[in-house]
C-alpha positions in Angstrom: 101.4 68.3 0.7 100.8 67.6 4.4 103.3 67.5 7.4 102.0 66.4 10.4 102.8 69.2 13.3 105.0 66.3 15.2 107.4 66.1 11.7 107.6 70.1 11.3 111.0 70.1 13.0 112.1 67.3 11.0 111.0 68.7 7.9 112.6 71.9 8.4 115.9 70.1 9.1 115.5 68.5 5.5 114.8 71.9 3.9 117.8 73.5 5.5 120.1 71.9 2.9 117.7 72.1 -0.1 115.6 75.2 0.2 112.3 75.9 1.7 109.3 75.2 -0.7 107.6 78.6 -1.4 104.4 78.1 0.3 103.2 77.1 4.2 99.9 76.8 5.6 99.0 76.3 9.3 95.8 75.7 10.3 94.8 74.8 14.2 93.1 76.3 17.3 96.3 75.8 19.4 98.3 79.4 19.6 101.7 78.1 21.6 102.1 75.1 19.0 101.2 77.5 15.6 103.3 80.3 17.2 106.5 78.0 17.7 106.6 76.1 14.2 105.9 79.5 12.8 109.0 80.9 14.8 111.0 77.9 13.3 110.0 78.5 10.0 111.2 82.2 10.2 114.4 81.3 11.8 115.0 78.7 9.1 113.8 81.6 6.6 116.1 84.2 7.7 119.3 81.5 7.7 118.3 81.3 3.8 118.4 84.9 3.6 114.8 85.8 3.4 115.5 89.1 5.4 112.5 91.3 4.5 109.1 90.2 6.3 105.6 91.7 5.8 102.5 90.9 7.4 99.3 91.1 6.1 95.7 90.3 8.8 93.1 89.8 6.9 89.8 91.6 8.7 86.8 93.0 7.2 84.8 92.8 3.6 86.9 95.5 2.3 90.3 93.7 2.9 92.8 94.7 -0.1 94.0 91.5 -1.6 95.2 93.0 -4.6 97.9 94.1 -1.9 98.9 91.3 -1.0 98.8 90.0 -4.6 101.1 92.9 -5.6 103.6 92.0 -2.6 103.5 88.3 -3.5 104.8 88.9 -7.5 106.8 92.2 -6.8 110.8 91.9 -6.0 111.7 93.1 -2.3 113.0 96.7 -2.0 115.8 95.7 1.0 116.6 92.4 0.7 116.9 89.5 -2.0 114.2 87.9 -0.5 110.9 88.3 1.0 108.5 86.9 3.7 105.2 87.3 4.0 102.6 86.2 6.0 98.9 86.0 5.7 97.0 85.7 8.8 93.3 85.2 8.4 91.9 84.8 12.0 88.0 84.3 10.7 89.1 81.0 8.5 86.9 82.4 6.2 88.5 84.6 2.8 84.9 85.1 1.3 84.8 85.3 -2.3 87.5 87.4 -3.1 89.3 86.0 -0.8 89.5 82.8 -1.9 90.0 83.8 -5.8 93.2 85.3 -4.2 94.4 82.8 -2.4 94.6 80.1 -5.5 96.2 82.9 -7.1 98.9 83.2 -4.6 99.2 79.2 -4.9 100.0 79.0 -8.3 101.9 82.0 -7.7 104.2 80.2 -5.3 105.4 77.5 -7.5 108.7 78.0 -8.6 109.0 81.2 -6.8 112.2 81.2 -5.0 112.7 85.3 -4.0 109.5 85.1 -1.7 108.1 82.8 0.8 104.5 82.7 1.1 102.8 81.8 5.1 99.1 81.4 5.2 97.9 81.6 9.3 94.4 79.7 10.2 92.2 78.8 12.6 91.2 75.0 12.6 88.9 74.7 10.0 85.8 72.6 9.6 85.9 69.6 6.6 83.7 71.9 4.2 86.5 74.8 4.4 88.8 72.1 4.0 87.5 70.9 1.1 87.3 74.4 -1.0 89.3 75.4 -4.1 91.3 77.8 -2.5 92.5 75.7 0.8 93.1 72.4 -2.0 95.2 75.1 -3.5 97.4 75.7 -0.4 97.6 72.1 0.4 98.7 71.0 -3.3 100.9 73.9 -4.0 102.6 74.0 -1.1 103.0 72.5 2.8 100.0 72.4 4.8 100.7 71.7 8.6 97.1 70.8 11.1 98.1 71.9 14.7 96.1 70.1 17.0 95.8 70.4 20.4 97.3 68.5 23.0 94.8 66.2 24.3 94.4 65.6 27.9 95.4 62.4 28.0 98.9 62.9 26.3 99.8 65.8 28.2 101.5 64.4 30.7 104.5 62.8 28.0 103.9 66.1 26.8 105.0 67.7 29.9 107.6 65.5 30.8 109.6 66.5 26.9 109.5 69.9 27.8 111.4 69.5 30.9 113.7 67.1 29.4 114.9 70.0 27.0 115.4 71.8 29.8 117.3 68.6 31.5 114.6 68.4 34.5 112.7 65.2 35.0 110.3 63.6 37.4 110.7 60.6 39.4 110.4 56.8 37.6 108.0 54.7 38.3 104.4 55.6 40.2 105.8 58.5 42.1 106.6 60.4 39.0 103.5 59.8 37.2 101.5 61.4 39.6 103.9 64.7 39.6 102.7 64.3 35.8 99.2 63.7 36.4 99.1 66.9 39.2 100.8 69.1 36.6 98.6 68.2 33.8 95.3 68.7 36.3 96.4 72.2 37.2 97.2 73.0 33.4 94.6 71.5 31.4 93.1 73.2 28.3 96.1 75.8 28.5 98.9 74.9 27.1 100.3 78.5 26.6 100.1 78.6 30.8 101.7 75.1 30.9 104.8 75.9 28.8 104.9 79.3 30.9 105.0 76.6 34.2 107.7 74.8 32.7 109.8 77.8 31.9 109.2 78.6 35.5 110.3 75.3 36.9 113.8 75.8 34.8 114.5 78.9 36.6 113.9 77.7 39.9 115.3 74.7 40.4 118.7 73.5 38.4 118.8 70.5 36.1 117.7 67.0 37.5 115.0 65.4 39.3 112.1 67.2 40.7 110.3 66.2 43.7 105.9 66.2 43.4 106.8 68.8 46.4 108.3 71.2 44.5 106.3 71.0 41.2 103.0 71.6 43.5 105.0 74.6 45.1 105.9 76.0 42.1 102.7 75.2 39.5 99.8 77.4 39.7 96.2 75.9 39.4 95.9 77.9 35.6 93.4 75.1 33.6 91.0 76.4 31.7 87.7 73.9 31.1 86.4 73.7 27.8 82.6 72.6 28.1 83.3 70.6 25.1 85.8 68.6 27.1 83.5 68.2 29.9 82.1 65.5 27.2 85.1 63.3 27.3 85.7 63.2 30.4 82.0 62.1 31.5 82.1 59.4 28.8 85.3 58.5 30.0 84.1 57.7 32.8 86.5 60.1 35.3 84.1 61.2 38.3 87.1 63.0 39.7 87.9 64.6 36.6 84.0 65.6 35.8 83.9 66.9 39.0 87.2 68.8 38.6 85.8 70.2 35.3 82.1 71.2 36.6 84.1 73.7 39.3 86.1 75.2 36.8 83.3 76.1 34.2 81.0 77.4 37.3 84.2 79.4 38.7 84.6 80.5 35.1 81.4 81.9 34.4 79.9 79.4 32.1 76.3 79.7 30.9 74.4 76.4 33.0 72.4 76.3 29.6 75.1 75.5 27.7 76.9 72.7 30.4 73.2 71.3 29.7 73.1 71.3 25.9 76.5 69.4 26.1 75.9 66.7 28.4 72.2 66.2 27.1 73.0 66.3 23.4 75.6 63.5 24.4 72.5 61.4 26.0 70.2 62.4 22.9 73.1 61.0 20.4 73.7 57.5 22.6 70.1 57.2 22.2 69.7 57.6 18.4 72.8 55.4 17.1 71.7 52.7 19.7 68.0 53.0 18.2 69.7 52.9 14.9 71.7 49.4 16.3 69.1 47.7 17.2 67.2 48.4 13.9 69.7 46.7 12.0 72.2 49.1 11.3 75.8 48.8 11.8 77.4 51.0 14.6 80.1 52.9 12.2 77.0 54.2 9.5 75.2 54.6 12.6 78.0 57.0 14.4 78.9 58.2 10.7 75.2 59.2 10.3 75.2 61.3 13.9 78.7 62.9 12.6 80.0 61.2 15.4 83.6 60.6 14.6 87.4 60.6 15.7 88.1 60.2 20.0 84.3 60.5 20.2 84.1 58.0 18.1 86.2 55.6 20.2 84.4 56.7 23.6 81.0 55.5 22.2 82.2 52.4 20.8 83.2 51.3 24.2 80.2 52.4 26.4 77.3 52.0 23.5 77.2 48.2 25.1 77.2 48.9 28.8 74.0 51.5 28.3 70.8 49.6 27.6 67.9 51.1 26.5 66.1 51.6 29.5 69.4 53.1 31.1 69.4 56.1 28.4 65.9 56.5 29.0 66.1 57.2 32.1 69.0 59.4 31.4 67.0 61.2 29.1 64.4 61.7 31.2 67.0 63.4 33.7 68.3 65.8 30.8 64.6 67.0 30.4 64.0 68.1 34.2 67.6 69.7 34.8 66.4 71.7 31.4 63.7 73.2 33.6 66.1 73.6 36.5 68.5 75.9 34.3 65.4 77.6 32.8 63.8 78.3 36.6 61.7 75.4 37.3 61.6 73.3 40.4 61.4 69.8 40.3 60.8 67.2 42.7 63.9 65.4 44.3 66.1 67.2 42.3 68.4 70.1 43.6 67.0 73.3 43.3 70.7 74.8 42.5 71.8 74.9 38.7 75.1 73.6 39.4 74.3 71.0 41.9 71.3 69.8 39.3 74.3 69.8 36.4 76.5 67.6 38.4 73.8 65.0 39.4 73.2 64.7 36.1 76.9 64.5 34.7 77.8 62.1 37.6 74.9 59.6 36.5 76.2 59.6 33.0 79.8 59.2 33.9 79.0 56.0 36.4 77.0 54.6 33.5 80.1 54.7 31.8 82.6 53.7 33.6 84.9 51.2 33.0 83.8 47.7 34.5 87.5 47.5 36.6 86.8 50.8 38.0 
């Protein structure tokens, strides 16, 4: 059965009166979220007296699972009953692995002396579409921990200091405290909770000024290149821009800031090829695996960008690969970095909205 992340707390509240079920899975690449639904499932755990915890990390070929399997079916030594958790940082079991694991499932049901916590990465669809994750899932509660994405971190921010009774101004002037906060915290969430913990023991409950959130916020955002995607298609120069100093500050590889923004060109250009054969643009996207907030960015600038545009494009992707690799080219900056952003800003004008 699947909970979404946002219902945990909800579900957990439910549970308190009837039990826990015997199984939990997590799976997402998003450590602060996982870490605090995992530390409300323990505290929930240990109010229905599941005392005795054991962890188990799951590294190597020659991991024991008969171990675990022996914990799992085995009565606790100290206490009436037992937690144990599973943590397999890899997402991938392997063979034995994964025999265990449906074991464990099956296991679970009905088994009210020990509760069971499986700990993964996010997971691809293939993994989640093997015997032993199905097993989790339909034995038990799966939760998928996403990440917050950039555009809802600012509400984001703003509930965490509400449970600490702070808040920002209403209206324009708080929105852009928000907006400054989430610029100086994107792609860390751990860092921006850390922020907000800060903010509470600075300044007592009420309204915070923009002046003393910028005094007190540290500039601690990590840039995925990944992201850099969304935020060209977007259409956010300031952003892109933003994003292209981090990743050069931070060491990225120019090769693969290249890959990323030309593999975006290369896929505009085959599902608008595929358009304008015939096709329709969702089996076109589905057929370049193009799918979920992706999805949505190409639907709206797939129109704006005419042929001739991504050729052009395309034939800018193919001389700033030279300029990464050492070439020179003509009218084109002989810096890596200054060659990347040329190229991302002429992608994100090209799709930017028509009010902008």
């Amino acid at each position: 059965m699947q909970v979404a992340s946002a219902q945990f707390a909800n579900h957990l509240q439910t549970q308190a009166s009837k039990g826990l079920r015997s199984l939990y899975t997590f799976h997402g690449d998003e450590p602060l979220l996982q870490q605090e639904a995992l530390d409300a499932l323990r505290n929930t755990a240990r109010e229905q007296g599941y005392t005795e915890r054991n962890v188990y990390t799951v590294a190597g070929a020659h991991f024991d699972w008969g171990e675990v399997l022996a914990a799992g079916g085995s009565m606790s030594l100290f206490a009436d009953k037992q937690l144990i958790e599973i943590r397999i940082p890899s997402g991938k079991p392997g063979k034995e692995g994964s025999t265990a694991l449906q074991q464990i499932a099956e296991l679970a049901v009905g088994n009210d002396s020990t509760l069971t916590v499986v700990l993964l990465p996010r997971l691809d669809k293939a993994t989640k579409s093997s015997a032993w994750f199905g097993a989790l899932e339909n034995n038990g509660i799966s939760v998928q921990i996403d990440p917050i994405e950039r555009h809802a971190l600012p509400t984001w921010i703003a509930q965490r200091l509400g449970a600490q009774q702070q808040r920002v101004a209403a209206g324009e002037a708080g929105q852009h405290t928000l907006q400054f906060f989430a610029e100086r915290v994107e792609g860390n969430l751990l860092a921006a909770h850390q922020e907000i913990q800060k903010l509470g023991l600075l300044y007592p409950a009420g309204e915070l000024s923009f002046e003393q959130v910028e005094r007190a916020v540290m500039n601690v955002a990590r840039y995925d290149v990944f992201k850099l995607s969304e935020a060209v298609l977007s259409g956010q120069p300031l952003r892109v821009q933003r994003m292209l100093d981090g990743l050069k500050a931070e060491g990225e590889a120019e090769v693969l800031v290249h890959y990323t923004l030309a593999e975006e060109i290369r896929a505009l250009k085959r599902v608008k090829d595929a358009v304008a054969s015939g096709k329709a643009l969702p089996m076109a996207l589905r057929e370049q695996r193009i799918w979920g907030p992706r999805e949505r960015l190409f639907e709206r600038v797939l129109p704006r960008l005419s042929v001739g545009m991504l050729e052009k494009l395309l034939q800018s992707a193919h001389q700033v690969d030279g300029i990464v690799k050492g070439l020179k080219t003509p009218e084109w900056p002989a810096d890596n970095w200054q060659a990347l952003h040329r190229l991302a800003m002429r992608l994100c004008r090209a799709c930017m909205p028509r009010n902008a």
